[in-house]
MMTF fields as JSON, N, C-alpha, C and O atoms, coordinates in Angstrom:
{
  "mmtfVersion": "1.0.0",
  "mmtfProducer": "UNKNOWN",
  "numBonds": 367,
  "numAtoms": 368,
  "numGroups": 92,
  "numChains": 1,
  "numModels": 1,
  "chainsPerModel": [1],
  "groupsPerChain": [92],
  "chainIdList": ["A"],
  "bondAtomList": [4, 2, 8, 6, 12, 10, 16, 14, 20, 18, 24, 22, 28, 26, 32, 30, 36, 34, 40, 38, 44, 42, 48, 46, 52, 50, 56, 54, 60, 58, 64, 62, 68, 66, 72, 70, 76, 74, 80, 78, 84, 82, 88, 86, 92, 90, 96, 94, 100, 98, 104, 102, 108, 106, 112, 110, 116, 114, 120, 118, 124, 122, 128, 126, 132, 130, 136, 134, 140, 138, 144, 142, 148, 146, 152, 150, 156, 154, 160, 158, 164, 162, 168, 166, 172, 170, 176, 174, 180, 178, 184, 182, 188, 186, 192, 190, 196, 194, 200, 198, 204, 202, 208, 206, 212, 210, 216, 214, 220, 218, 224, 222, 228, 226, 232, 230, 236, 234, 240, 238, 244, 242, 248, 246, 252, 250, 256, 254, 260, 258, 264, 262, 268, 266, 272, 270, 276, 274, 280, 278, 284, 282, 288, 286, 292, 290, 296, 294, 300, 298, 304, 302, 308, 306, 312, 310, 316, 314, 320, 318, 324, 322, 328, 326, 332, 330, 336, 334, 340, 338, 344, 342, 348, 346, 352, 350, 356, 354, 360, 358, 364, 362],
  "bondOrderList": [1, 1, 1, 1, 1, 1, 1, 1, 1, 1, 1, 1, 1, 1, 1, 1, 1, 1, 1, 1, 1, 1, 1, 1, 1, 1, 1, 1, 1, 1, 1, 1, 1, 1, 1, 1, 1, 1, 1, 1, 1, 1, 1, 1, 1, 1, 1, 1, 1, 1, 1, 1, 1, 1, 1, 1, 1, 1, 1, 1, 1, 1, 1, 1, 1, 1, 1, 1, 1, 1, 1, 1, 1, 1, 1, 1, 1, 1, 1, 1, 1, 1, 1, 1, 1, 1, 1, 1, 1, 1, 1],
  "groupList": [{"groupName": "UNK", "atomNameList": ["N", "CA", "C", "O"], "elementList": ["N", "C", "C", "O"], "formalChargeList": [0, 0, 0, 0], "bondAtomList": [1, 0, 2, 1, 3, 2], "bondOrderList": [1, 1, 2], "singleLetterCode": "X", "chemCompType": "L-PEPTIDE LINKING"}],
  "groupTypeList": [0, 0, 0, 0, 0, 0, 0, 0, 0, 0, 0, 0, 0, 0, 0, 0, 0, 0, 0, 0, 0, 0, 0, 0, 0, 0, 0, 0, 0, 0, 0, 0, 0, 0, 0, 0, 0, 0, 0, 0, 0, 0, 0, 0, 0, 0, 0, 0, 0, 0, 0, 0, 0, 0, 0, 0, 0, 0, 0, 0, 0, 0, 0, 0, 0, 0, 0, 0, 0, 0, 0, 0, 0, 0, 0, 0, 0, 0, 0, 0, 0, 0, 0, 0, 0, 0, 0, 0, 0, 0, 0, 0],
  "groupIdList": [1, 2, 3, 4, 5, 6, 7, 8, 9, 10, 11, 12, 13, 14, 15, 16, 17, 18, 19, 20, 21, 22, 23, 24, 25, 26, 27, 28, 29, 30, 31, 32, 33, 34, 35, 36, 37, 38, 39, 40, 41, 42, 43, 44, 45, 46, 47, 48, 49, 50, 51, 52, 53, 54, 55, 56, 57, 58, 59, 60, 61, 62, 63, 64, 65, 66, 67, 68, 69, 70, 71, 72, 73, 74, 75, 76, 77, 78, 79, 80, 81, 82, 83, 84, 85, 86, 87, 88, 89, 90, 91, 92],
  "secStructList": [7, 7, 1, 1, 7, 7, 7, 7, 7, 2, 2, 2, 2, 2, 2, 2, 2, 2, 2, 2, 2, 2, 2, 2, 2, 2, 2, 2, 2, 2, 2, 2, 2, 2, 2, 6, 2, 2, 2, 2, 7, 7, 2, 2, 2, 2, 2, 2, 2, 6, 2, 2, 2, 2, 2, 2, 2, 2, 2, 2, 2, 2, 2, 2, 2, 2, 2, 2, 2, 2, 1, 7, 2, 2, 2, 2, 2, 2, 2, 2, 2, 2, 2, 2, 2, 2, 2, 2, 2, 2, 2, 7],
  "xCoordList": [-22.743, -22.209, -23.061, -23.358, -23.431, -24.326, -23.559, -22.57, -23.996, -23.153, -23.18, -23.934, -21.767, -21.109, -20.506, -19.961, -20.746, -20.548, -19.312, -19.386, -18.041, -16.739, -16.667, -17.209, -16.351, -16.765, -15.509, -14.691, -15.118, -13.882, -13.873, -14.567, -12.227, -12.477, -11.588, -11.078, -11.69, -10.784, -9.327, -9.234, -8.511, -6.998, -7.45, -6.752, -8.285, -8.601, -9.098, -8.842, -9.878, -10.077, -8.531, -8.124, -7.801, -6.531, -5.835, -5.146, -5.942, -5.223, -5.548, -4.78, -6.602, -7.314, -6.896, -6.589, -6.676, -6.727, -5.426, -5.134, -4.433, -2.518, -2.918, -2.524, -3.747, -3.069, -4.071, -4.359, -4.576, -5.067, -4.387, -4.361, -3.641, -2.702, -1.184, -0.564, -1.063, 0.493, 0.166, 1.037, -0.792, -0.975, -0.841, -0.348, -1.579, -1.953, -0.013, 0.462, 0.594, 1.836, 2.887, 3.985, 2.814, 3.653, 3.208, 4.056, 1.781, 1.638, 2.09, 2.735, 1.634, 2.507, 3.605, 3.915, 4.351, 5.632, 6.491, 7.426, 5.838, 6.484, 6.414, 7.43, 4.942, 4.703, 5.843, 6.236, 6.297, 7.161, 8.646, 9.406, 8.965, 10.405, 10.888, 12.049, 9.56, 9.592, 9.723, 10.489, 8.668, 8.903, 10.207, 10.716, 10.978, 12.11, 13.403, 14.569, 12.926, 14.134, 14.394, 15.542, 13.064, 13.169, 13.545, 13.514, 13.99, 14.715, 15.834, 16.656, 16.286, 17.518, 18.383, 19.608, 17.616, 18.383, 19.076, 19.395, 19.361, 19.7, 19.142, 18.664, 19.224, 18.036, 19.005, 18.549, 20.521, 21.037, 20.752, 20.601, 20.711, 20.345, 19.071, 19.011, 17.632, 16.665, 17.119, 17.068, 17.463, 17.841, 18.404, 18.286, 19.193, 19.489, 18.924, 19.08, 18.254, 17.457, 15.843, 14.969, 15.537, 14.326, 14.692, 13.959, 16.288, 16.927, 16.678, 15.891, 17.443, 17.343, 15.999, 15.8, 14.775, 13.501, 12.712, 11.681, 13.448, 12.801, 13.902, 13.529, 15.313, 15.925, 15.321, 15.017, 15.044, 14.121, 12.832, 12.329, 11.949, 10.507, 11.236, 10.604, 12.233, 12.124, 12.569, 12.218, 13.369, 14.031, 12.741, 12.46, 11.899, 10.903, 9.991, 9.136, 10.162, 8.929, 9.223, 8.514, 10.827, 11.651, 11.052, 10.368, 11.274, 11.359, 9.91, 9.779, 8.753, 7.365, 6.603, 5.941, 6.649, 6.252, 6.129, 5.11, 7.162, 7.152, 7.15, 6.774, 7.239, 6.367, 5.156, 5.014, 4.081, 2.433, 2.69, 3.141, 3.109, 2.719, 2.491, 1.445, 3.754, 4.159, 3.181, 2.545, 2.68, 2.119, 0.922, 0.076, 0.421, -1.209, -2.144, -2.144, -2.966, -3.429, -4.196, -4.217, -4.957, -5.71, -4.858, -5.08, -3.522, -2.607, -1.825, -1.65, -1.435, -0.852, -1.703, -1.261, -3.222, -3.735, -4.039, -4.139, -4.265, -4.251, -2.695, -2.56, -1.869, -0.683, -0.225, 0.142, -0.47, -1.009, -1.855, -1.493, -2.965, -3.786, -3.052, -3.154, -2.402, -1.862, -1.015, -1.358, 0.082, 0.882, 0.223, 0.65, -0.788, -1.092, -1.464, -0.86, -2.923, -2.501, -1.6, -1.757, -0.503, 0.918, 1.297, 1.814, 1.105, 1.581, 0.867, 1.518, -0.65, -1.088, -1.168, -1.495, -0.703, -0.517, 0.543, 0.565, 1.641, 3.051, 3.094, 3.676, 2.049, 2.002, 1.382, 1.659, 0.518, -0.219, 0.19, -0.688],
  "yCoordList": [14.873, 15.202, 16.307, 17.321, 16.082, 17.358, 18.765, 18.792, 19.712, 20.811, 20.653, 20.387, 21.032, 21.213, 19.772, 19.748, 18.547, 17.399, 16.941, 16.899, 16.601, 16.483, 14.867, 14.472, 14.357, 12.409, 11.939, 12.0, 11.418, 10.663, 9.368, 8.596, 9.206, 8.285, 7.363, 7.857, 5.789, 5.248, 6.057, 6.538, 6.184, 6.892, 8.399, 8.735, 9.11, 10.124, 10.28, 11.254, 9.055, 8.756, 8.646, 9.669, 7.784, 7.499, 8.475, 8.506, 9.875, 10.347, 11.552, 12.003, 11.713, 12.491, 12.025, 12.811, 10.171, 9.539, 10.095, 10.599, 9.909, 10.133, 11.7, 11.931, 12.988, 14.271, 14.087, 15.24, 13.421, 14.16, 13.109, 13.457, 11.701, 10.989, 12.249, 12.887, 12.127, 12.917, 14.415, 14.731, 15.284, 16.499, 16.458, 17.234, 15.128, 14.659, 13.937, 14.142, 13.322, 12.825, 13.598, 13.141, 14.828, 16.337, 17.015, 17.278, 17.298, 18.138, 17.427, 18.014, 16.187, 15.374, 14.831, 14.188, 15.07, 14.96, 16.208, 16.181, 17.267, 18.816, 18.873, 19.066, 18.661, 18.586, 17.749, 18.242, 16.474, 15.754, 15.811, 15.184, 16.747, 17.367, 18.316, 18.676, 18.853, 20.309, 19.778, 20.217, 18.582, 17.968, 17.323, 17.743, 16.381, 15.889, 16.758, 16.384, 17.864, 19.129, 19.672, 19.903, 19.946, 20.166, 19.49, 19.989, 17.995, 17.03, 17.436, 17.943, 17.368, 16.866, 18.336, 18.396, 19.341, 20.518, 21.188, 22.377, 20.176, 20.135, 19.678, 18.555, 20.586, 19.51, 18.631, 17.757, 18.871, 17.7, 16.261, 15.394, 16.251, 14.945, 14.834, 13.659, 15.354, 15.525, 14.501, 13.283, 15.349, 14.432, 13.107, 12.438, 12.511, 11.692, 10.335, 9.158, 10.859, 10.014, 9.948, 9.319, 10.432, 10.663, 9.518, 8.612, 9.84, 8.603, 7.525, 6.782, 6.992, 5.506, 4.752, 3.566, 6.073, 5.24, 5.158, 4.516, 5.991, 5.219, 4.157, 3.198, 4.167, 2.426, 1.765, 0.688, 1.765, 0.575, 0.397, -0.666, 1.333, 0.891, 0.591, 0.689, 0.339, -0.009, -2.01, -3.058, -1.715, -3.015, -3.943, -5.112, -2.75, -4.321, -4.654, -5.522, -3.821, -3.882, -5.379, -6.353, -5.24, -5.986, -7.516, -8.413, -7.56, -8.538, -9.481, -10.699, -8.289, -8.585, -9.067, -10.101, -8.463, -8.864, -10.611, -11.287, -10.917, -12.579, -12.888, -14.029, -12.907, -12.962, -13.795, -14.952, -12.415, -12.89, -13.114, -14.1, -13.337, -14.126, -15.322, -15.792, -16.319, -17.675, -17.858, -18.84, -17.359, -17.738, -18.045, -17.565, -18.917, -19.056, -17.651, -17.18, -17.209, -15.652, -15.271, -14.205, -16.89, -16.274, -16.08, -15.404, -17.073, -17.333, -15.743, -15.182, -15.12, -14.304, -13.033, -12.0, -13.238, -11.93, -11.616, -10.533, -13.423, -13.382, -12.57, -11.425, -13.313, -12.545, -10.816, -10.2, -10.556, -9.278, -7.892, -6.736, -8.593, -8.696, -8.325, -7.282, -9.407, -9.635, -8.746, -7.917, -8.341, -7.489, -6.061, -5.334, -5.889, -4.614, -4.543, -3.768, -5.606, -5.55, -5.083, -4.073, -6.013, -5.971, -4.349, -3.605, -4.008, -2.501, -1.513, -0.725, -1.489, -0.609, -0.663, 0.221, -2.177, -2.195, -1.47, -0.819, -1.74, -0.883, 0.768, 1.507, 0.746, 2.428, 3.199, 4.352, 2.46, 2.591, 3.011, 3.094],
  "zCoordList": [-44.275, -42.965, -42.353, -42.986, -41.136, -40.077, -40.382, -41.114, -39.878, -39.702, -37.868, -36.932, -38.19, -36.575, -35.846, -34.743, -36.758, -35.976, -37.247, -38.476, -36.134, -36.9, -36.671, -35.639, -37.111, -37.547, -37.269, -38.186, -36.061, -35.869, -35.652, -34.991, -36.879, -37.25, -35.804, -34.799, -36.254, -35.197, -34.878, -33.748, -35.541, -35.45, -34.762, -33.805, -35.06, -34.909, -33.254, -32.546, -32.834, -31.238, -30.717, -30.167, -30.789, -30.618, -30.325, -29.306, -31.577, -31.222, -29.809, -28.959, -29.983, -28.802, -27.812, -26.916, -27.536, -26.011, -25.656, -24.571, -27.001, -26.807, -26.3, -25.157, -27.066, -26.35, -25.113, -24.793, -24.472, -22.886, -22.284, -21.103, -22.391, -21.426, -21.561, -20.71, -23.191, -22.509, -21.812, -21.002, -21.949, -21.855, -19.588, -18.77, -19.478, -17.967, -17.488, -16.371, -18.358, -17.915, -18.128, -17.808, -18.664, -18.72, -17.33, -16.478, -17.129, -16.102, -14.562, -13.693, -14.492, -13.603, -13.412, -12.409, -14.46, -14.377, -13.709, -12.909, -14.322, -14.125, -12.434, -11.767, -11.771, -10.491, -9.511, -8.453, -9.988, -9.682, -9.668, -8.93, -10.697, -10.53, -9.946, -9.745, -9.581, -8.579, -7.076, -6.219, -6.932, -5.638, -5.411, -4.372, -6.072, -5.867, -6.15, -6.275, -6.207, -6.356, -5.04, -4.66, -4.123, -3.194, -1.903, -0.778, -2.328, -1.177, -1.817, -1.054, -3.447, -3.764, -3.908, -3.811, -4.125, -3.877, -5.167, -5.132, -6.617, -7.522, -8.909, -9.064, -9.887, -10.804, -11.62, -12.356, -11.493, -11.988, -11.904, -12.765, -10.121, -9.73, -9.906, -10.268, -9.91, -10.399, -11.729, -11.895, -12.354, -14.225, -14.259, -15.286, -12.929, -13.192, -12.404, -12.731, -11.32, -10.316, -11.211, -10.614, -12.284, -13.281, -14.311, -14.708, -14.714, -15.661, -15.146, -15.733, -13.536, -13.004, -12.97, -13.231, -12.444, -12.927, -14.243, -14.441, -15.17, -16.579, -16.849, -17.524, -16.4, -16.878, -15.899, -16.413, -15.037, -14.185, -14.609, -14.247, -15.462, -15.837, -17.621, -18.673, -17.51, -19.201, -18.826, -19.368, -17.785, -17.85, -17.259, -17.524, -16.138, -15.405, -16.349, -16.174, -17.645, -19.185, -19.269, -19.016, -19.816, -20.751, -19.45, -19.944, -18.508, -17.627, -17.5, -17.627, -17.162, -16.71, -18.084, -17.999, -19.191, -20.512, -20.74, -20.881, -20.723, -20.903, -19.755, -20.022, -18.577, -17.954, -17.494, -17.098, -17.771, -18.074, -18.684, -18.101, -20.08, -21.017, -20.944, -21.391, -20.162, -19.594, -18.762, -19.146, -17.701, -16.72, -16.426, -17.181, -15.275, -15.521, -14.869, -13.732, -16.206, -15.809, -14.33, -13.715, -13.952, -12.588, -11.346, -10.342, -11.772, -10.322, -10.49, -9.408, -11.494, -11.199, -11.005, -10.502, -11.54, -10.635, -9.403, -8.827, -8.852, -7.22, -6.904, -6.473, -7.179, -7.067, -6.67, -5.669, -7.937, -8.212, -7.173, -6.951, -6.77, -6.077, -4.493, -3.848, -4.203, -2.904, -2.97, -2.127, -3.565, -3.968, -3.471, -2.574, -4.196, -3.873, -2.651, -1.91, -1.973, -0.859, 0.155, 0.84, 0.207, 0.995, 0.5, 1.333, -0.444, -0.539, 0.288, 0.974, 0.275, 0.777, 2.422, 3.214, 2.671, 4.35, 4.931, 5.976, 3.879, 3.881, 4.438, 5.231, 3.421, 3.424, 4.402, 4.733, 4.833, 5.824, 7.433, 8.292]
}
């Protein structure tokens, strides 16, 4: 082994990718409860309007999963695709 060069292994990449996604989905999360505190006035509701969208990203998991799986992959990325589209016209 070099001196100074630490040898990572596969798990060892992995785990690096897990601390800078959660380290990045803590600090944006924190940013996000501060903002919806300041419409909602309360961090109760904060806690519980935070709850409704992790049961809604657990259930559209449970839903979207099989899914793609079933489906034909190019039709639903046009899909997809259009989707976002239509979103960003929305927003616009």
């Amino acid at each position: 082994m070099k001196r100074g060069v630490f040898p990572l292994t596969p798990i060892n990449k992995l785990g690096v990718i897990i601390l800078v996604s959660s380290l990045g989905i803590a600090l944006f999360k924190t940013v996000w409860s501060v903002y919806l505190e300041s419409f909602l006035h309360n961090a109760s509701y904060v806690g519980f309007l935070m709850t409704l969208f992790i049961l809604f990203g657990i259930a559209s998991y449970m839903v979207f999963i099989p899914l793609v799986e079933r489906r034909n992959k190019p039709a639903l990325f046009a899909l997809s695709l259009l989707l976002f589209f239509v979103s960003y016209f929305l927003f616009s």
